[in-house]
Backbone as a chain_set.jsonl record, in Angstrom:
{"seq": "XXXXXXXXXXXXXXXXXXXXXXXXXXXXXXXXXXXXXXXXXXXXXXXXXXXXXXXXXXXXXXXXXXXXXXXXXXXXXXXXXXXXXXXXXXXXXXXX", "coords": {"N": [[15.38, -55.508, 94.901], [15.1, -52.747, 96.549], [17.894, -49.94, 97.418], [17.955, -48.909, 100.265], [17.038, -45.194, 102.197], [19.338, -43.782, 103.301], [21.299, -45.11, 102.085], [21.22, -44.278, 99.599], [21.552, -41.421, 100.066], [23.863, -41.493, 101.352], [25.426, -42.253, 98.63], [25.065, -40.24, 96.969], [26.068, -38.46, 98.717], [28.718, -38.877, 98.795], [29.333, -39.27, 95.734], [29.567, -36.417, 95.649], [31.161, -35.313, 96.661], [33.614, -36.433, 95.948], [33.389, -35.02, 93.663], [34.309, -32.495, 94.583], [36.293, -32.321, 94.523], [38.466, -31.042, 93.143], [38.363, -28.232, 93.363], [39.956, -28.497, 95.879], [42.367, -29.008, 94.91], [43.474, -27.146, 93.363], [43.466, -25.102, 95.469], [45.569, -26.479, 96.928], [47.474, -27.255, 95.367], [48.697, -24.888, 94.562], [49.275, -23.747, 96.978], [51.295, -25.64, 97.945], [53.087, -25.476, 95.723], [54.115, -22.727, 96.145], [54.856, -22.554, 98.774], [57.234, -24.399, 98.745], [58.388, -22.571, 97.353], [58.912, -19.976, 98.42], [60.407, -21.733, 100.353], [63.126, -21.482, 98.778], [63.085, -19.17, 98.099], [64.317, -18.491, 100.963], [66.071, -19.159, 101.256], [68.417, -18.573, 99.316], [67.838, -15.465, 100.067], [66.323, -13.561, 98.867], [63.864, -11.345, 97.369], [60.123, -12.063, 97.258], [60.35, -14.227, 94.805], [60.594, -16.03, 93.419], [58.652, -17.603, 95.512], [55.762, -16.492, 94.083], [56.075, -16.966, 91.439], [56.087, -19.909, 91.24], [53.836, -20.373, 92.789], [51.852, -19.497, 91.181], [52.707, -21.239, 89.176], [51.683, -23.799, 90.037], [49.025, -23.405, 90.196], [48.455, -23.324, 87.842], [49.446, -25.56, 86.791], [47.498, -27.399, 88.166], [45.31, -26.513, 87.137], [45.109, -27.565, 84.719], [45.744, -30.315, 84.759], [43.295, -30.712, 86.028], [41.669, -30.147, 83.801], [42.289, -32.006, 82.048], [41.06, -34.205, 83.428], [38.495, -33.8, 82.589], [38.242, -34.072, 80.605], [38.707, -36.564, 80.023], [36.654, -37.495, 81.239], [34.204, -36.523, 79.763], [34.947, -37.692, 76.957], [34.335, -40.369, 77.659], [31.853, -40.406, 78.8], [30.546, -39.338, 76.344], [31.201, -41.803, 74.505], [29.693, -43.817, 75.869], [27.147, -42.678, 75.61], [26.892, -42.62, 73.03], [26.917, -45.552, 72.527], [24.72, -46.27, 73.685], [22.793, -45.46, 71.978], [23.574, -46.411, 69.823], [22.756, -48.855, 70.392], [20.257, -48.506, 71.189], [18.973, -47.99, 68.238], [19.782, -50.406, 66.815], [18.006, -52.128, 68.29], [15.571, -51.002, 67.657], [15.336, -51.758, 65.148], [15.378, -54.314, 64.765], [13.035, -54.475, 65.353], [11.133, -53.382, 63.107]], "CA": [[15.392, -54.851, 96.179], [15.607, -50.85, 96.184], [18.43, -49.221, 98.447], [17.468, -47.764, 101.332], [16.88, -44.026, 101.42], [20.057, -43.638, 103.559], [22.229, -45.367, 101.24], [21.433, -43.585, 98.229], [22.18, -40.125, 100.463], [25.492, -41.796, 101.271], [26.236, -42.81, 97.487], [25.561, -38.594, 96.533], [27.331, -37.43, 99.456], [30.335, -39.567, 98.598], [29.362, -38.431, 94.564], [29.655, -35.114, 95.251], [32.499, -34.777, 97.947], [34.763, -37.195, 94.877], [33.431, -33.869, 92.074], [34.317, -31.454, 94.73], [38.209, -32.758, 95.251], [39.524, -30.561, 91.824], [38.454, -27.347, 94.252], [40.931, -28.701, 96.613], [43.473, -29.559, 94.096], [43.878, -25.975, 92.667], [44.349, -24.317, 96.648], [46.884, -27.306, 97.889], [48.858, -27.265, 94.486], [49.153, -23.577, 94.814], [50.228, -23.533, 98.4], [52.249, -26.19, 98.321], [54.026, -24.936, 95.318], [54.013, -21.442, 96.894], [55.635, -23.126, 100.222], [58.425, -24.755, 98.042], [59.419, -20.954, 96.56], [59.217, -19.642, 99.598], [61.923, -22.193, 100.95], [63.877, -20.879, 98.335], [63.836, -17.415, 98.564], [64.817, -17.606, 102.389], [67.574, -19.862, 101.152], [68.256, -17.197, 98.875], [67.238, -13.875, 100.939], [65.589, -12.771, 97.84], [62.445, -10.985, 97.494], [59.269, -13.663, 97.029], [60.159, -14.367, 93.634], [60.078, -18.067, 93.535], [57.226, -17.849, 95.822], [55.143, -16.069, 93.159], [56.167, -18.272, 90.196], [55.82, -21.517, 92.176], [52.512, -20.361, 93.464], [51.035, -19.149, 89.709], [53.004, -22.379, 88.262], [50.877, -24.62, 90.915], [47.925, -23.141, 90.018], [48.287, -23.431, 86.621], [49.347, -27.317, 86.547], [46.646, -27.863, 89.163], [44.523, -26.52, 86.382], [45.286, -28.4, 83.71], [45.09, -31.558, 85.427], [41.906, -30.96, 85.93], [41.206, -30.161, 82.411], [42.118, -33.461, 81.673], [40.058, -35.6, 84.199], [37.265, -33.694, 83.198], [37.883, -34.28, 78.793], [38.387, -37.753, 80.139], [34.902, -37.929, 81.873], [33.72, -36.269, 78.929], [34.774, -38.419, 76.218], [33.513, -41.757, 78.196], [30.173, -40.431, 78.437], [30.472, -39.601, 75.194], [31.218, -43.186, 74.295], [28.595, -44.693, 76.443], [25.997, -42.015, 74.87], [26.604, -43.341, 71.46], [26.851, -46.788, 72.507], [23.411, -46.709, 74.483], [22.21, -44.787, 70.778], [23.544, -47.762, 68.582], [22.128, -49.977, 70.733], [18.62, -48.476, 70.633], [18.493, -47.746, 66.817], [19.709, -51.731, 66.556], [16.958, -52.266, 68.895], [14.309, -50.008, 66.676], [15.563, -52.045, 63.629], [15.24, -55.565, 64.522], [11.409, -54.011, 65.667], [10.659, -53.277, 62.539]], "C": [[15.979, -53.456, 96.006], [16.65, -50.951, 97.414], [17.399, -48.433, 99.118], [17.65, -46.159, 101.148], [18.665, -42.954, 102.074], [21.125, -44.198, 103.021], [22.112, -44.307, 100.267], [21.623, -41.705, 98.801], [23.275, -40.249, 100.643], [26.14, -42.081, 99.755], [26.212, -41.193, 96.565], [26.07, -37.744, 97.17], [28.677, -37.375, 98.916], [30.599, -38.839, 96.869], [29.757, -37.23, 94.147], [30.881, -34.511, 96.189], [33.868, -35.493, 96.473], [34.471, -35.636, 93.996], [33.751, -32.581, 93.044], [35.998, -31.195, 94.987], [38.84, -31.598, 94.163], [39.354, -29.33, 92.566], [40.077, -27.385, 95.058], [42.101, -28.665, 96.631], [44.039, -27.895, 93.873], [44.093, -25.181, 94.475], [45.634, -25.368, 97.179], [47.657, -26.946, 96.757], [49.601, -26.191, 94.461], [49.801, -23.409, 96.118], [51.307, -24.401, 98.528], [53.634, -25.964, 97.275], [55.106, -23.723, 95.687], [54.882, -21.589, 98.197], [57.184, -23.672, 100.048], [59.594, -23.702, 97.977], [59.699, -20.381, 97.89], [60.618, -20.206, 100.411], [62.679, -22.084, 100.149], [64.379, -19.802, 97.99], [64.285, -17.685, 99.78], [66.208, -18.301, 101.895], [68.448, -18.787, 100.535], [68.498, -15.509, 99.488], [67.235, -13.399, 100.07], [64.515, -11.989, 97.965], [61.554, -11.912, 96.833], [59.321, -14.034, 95.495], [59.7, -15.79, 92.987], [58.722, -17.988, 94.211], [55.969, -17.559, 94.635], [55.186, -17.002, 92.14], [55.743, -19.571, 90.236], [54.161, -21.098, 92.281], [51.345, -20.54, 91.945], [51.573, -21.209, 89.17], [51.878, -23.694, 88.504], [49.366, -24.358, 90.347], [47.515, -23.873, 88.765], [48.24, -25.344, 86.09], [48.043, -28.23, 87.275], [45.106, -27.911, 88.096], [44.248, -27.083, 85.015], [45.106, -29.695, 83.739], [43.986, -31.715, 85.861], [40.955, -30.959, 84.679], [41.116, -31.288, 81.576], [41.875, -34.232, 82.212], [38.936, -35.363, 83.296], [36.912, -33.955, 81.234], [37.797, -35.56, 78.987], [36.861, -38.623, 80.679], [34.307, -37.659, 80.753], [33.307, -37.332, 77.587], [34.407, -40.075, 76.881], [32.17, -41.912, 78.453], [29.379, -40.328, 77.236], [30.26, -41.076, 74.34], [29.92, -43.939, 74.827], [27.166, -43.802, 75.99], [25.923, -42.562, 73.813], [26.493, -44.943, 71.139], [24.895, -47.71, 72.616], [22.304, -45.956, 72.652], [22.416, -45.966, 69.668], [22.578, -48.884, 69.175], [20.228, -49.557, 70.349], [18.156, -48.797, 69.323], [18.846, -49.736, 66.702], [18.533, -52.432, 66.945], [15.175, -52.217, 67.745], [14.012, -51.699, 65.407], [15.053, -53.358, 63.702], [13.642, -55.355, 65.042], [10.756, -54.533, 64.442], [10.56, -54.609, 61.322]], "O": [[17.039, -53.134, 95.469], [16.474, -51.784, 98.303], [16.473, -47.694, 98.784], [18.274, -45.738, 100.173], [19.073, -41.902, 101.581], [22.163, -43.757, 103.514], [23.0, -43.457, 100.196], [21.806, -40.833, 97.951], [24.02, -39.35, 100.253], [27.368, -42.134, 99.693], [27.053, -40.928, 95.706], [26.483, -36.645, 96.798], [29.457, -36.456, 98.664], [31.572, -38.136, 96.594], [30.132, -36.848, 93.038], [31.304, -33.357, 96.254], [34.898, -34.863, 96.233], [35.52, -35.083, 93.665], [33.523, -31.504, 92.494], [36.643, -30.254, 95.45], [39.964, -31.252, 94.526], [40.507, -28.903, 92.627], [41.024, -26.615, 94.901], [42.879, -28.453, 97.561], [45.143, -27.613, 94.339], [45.189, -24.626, 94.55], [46.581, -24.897, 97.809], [48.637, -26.256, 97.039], [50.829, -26.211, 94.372], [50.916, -22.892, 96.189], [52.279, -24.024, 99.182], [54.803, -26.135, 97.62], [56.334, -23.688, 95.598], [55.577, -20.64, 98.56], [58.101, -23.502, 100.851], [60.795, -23.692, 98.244], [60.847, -20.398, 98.333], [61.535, -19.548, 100.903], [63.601, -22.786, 100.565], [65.515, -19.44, 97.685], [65.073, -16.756, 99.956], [67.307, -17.864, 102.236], [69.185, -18.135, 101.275], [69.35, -14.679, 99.171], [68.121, -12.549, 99.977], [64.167, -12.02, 99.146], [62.004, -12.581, 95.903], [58.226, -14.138, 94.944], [58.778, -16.285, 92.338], [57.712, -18.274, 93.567], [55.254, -18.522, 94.356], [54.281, -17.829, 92.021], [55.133, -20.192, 89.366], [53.371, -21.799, 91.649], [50.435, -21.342, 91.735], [50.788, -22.124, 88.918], [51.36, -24.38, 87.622], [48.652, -25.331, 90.106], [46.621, -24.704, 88.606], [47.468, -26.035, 85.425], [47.718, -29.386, 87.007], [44.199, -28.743, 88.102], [43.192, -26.975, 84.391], [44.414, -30.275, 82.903], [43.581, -32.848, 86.123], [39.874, -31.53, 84.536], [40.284, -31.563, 80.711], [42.303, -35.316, 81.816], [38.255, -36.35, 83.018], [35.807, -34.004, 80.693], [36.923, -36.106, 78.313], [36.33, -39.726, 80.553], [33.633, -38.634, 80.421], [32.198, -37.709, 77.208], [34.237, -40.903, 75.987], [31.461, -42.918, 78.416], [28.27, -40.782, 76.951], [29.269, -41.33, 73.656], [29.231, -44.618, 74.066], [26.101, -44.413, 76.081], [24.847, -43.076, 73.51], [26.166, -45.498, 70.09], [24.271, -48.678, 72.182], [21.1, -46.188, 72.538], [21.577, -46.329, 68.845], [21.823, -49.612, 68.531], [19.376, -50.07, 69.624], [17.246, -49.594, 69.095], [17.81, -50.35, 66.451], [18.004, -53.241, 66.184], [14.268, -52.961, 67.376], [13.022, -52.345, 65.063], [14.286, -53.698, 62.802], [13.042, -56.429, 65.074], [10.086, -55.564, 64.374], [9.801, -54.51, 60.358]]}, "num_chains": 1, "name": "protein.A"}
């Protein structure tokens, strides 16, 4: 039995709203780092220095954590590429 044609638009909405979250990740981590510094310069009465650092630092961890979802997606497709490749050539072999 196929899915309907409204499921399988709900299963690449949902697909592509989950690959669009690391967007999200890199403006909240930044603001909310950025929001942190901020409550410590006023604590402070500095000029935004923390804000700045906090904000770049956010960014930066925001970006890295994404660097490693995305080596982790990587190497599992990896895996399942070479798996679905042994399997064929085993396939081929017991052919012949």
């Amino acid at each position: 039995m196929t899915p309907s044609p409204e499921r399988e638009i709900g299963r690449e909405l949902t697909g592509a709203l989950h690959d669009s979250t690391g967007s999200y990740e890199l403006v909240v981590a930044a603001l909310a780092a950025a929001g942190f510094g901020y409550l410590i310069d006023r604590a402070f009465g500095i000029v935004p220095v923390f804000t700045l650092v906090f904000a770049v630092a956010g960014f930066i961890g925001a970006g890295y954590s994404l660097y490693l979802q995305y080596s982790a997606k990587m190497g599992t497709a990896s895996a399942e590429r070479s798996a679905r490749v042994t399997a064929s050539e085993a396939t081929e072999g017991d052919r012949a």
